[in-house]
C-alpha positions in Angstrom: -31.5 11.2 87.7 -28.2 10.1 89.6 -25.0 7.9 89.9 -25.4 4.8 91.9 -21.7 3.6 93.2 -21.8 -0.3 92.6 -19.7 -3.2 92.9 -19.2 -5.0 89.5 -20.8 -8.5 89.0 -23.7 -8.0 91.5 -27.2 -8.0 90.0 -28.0 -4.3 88.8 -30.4 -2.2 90.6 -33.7 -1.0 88.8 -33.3 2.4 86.9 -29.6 1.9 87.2 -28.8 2.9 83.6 -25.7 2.2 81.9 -22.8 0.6 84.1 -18.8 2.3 84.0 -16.5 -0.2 84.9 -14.0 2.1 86.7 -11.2 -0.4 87.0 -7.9 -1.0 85.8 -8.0 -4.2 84.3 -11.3 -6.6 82.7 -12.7 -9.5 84.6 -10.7 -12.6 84.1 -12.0 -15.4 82.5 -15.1 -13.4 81.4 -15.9 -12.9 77.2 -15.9 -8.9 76.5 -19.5 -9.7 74.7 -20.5 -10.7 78.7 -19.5 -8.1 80.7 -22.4 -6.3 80.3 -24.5 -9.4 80.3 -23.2 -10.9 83.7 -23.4 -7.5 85.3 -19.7 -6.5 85.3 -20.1 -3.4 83.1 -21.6 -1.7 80.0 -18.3 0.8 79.4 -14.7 0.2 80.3 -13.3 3.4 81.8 -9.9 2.7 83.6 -8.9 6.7 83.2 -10.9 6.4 86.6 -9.4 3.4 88.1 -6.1 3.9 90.2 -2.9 3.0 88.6 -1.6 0.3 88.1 1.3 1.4 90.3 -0.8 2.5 93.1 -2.3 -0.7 93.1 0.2 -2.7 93.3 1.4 -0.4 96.3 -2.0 -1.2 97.6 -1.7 -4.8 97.3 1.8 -5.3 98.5 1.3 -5.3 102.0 -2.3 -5.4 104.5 -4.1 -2.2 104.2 -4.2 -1.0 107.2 -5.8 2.9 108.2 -2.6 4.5 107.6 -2.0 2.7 104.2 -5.7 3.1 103.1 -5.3 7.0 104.3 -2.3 7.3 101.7 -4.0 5.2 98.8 -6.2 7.9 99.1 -4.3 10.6 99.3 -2.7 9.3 96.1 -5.4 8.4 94.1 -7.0 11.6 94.9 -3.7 13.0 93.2 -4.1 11.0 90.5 -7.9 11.6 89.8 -6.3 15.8 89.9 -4.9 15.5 87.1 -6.5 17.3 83.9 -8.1 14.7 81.8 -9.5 12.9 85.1 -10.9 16.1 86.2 -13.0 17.1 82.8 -14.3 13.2 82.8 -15.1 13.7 86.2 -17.2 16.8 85.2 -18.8 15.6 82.1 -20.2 12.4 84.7 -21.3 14.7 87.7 -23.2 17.4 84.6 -24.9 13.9 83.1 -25.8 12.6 86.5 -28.4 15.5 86.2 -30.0 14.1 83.2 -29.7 10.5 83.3 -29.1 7.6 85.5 -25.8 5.6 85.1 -23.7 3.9 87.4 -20.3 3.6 88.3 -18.2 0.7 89.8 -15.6 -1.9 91.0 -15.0 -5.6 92.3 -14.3 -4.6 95.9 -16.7 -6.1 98.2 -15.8 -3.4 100.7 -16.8 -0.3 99.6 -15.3 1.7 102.3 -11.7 0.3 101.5 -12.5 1.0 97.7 -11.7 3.6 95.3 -15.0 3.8 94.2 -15.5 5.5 97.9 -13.2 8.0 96.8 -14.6 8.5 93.8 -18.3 8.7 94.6 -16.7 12.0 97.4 -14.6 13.3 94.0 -17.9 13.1 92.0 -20.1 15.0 94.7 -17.7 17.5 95.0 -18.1 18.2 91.1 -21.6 18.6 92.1 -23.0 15.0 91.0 -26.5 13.6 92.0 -25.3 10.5 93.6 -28.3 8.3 94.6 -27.4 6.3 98.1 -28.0 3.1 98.2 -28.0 0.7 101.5 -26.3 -2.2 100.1 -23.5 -0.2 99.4 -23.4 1.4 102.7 -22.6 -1.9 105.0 
């Protein structure tokens, strides 16, 4: 049993469970009856998405090391706080038991929260399964 980190939309891999869409907003354009249907997600969490004030720091200029260094310093402050940390828990103590995934539309996983998050949910002593797609 594990997590697997996707990107939203793609086509879902086999025994990934149950899809979290950890993002701040919904796809555009996309009926909430499809987004588990077309592979964007099963549940909508945004608690773990960053905020929308850290995104639109993120998206206001190129993201270049530095900036991507202090996204990640802030959403790692964000993801500190209380309620992020006991949902945090309750995923990495159900990736024991079950497979489930967890994602976002970046194609670029390295330059993606869900990066961050796969490291926050490790540390909380998750089963994250690895899987090469996600790796390039």
């Amino acid at each position: 049993m594990a997590i697997f980190v996707v990107r939203l939309g793609t086509p879902r891999a086999r025994r990934e469970g149950v899809r979290l869409g950890t993002v701040r907003r919904p796809p555009r354009g996309v009926k909430k009856r499809d987004f588990g249907r077309l592979d964007y997600f099963d549940i909508w969490t945004p608690e773990l998405a960053p905020s929308d004030v850290l995104m639109k720091w993120a998206h206001a200029e190129p993201l270049t090391d530095t900036r991507w260094a202090v996204f990640a310093k802030r959403y790692r402050r964000e993801m500190s706080a209380p309620a992020a940390q006991r949902l945090i828990a309750l995923l990495a103590s159900f990736s024991h038991t079950t497979d489930f995934s967890v994602g976002c539309y970046c194609e670029q996983e390295s330059r993606c929260h869900r990066s961050l998050l796969r490291t926050l949910l490790a540390g909380a002593g998750a089963t994250i399964t690895v899987d090469t797609k996600e790796a390039s």
